[in-house]
N, C-alpha and C positions, 0 to 999 in steps of 0.2 A: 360153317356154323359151329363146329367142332370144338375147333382155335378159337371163334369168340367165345365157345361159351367157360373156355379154359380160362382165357384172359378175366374172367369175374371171377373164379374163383379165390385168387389171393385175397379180395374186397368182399366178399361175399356167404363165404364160407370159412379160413381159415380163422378171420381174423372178427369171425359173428359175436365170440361172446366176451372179448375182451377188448372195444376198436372206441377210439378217438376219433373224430376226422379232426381236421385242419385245414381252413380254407385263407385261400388270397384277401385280405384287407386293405382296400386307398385310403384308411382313415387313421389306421397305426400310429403316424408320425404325427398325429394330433394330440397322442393321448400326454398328459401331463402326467409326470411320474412322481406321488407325492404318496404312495400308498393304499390310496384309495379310490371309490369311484367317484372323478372331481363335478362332471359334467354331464348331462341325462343322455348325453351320445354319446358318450367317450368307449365305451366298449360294445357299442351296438351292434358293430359289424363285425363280429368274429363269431367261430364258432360257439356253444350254447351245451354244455352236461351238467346235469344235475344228479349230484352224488349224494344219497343215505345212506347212513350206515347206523341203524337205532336212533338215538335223538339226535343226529348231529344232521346237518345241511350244509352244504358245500355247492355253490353254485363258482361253476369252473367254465374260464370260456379263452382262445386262444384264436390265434389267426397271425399270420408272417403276411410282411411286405419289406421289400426290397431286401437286404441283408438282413435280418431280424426273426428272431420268433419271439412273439408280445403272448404274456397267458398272464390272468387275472384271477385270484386265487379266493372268493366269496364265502368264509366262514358265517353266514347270515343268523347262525343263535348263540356266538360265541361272543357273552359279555362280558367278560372278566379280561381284562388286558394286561396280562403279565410282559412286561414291556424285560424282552431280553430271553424270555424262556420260552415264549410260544412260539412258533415258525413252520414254515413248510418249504415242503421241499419238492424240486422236480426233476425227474433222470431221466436220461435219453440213452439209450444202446443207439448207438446212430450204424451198427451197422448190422443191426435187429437180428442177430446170433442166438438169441435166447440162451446165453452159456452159463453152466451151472455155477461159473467163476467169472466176476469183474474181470475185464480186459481193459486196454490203455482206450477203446474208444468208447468207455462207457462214461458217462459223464454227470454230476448232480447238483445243482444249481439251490442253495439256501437263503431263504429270505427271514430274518428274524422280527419280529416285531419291535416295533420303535427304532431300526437300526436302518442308515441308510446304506453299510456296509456288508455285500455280498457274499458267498462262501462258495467256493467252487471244488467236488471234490472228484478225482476220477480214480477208474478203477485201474486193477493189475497191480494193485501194491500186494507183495510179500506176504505182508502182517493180516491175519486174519482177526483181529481185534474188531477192524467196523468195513467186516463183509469183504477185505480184498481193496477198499476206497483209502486213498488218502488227499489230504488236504492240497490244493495247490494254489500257483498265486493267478487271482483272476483275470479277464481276456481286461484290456481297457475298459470296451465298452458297455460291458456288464453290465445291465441295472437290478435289482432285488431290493426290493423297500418294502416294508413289513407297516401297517396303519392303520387307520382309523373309518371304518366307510361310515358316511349318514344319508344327510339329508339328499342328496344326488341320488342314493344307491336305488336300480331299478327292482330292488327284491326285498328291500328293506329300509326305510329311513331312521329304526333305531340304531344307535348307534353299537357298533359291531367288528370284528377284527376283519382285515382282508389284505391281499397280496398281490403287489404287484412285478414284474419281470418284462426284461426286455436282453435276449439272449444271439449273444450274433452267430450267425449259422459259421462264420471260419471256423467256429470251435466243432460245432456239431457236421456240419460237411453241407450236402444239400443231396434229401433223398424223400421217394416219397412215402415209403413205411422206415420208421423206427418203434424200437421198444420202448414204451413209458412206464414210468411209476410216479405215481405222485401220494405223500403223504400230508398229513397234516399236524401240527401238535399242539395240545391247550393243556398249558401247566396245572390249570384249577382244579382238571378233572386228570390229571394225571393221563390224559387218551392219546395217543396216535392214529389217526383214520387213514387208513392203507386205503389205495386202489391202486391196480384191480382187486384185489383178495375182496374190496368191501367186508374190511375185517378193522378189530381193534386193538392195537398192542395199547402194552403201561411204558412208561417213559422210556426210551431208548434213541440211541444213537446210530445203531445199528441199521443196514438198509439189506432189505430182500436184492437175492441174488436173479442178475436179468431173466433166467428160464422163469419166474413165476411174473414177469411186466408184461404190463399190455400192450397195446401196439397204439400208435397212432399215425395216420394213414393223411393223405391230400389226395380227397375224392375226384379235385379238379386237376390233377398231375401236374399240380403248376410248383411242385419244391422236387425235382424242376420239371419241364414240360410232359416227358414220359419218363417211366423209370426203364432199369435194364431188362426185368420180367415183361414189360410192355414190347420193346424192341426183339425179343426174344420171340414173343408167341406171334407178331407179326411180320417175323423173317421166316416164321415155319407153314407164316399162309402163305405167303408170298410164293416159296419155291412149286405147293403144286400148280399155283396159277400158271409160272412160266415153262414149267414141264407141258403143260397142255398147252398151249400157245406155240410150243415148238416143236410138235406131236402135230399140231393141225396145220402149219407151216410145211413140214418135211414129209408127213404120209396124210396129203390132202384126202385122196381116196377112202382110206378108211372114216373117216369124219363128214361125208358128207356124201 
């Protein structure tokens, strides 16, 4: 009971005030990638957080299937369409270090509005100008389309900014905690909408270093099946079982 109750702590306690989940979706390879929500299913089946931060809304919702992590980015009170200057962004530490400095496996995925062209930046650069990231050239199968959501939208049919991604795990690896960040940014109000901080900066380029990202986790340990903490604390149940088994085998006497 010990070791189980070990094994929830990563999910339970570490990662209580700043967690994602991420769950498995069969429905991903449906979604039409044009920016926004096209179809009343089209993101039903993925995960579901709703972010405030003062008057802004941000309904965020994600889920992987097969090679893929698919996130949907729902600015739902952001009516001004600065087409070229608003955008969001999503970072992954894929090997969740929380390090006070971008490393080569930190990674940031830009979707700009009105743009169907992606930006991919990762970390371990040199230059301390934009946080340690710099610019590189995208995986093929990138998607980031920055749009327009309406009448389909489940949280909103005025029309309103929103984001769409579709990110292939070769880049990110396949684990089942990473570090996340995700921001947002609306040129009208000059805001940035951080999470996790649930804070606001003014216009910036800049991106928070992985020690302050949150985590986001696959409650169903399906990216991929178990992680290494899981294989860990259930190779340290394992060994008293078989010390006892070989203790009532060899000195039957004393056991019975």
């Amino acid at each position: 009971m010990f070791f189980l109750i070990l094994l929830l702590i990563p999910i339970n306690v570490v990662f209580a005030e700043s967690l994602l989940p991420i769950t498995f979706s069969n429905s991903m390879d449906a979604v039409y990638f044009d920016g926004k929500w096209s179809f009343w299913e089209e993101w039903k089946h993925s995960s579901h957080e709703e972010i405030k931060v003062e008057n802004f809304i941000i309904q965020f919702r994600i889920a992987h299937q097969d090679e893929f992590v698919y996130a949907f980015i729902d600015f739902v009170n952001d009516y001004s369409f600065d087409r070229g200057a608003d955008y969001a962004m999503l970072c992954f530490d894929t090997q969740n270090e929380k390090s006070n400095i971008s490393d080569k496996n930190d990674y940031c995925f830009m979707s700009v509005l009105g743009r169907d062209s992606p930006i991919t930046f990762q970390g371990g650069s040199p230059f301390g100008s934009q946080s340690n990231f710099e610019k590189i050239q995208n995986h093929n199968n990138l998607i980031a389309i920055g749009g327009i959501s309406d009448d389909n939208d489940r949280y909103s049919n005025r029309s309103h900014v929103s984001y769409e991604f579709k990110i292939p795990l070769e880049v990110l690896g396949r684990s089942n905690y990473y570090g996340f960040h995700l921001s947002v940014f609306d040129a009208k109000t000059n805001s940035k909408i951080i999470w996790p901080e649930n804070k606001i900066e003014s216009n910036s380029i800049s991106i928070s270093q992985p020690a302050s990202w949150g985590n986001l986790i696959s409650p169903d340990k399906s990216l991929p099946e178990f992680s290494s903490m899981t294989f860990f604390f259930i190779f340290l149940l394992i060994i008293p079982i078989f010390f006892l088994q070989f203790k009532n085998k060899t000195f039957p006497s004393l056991f019975h």
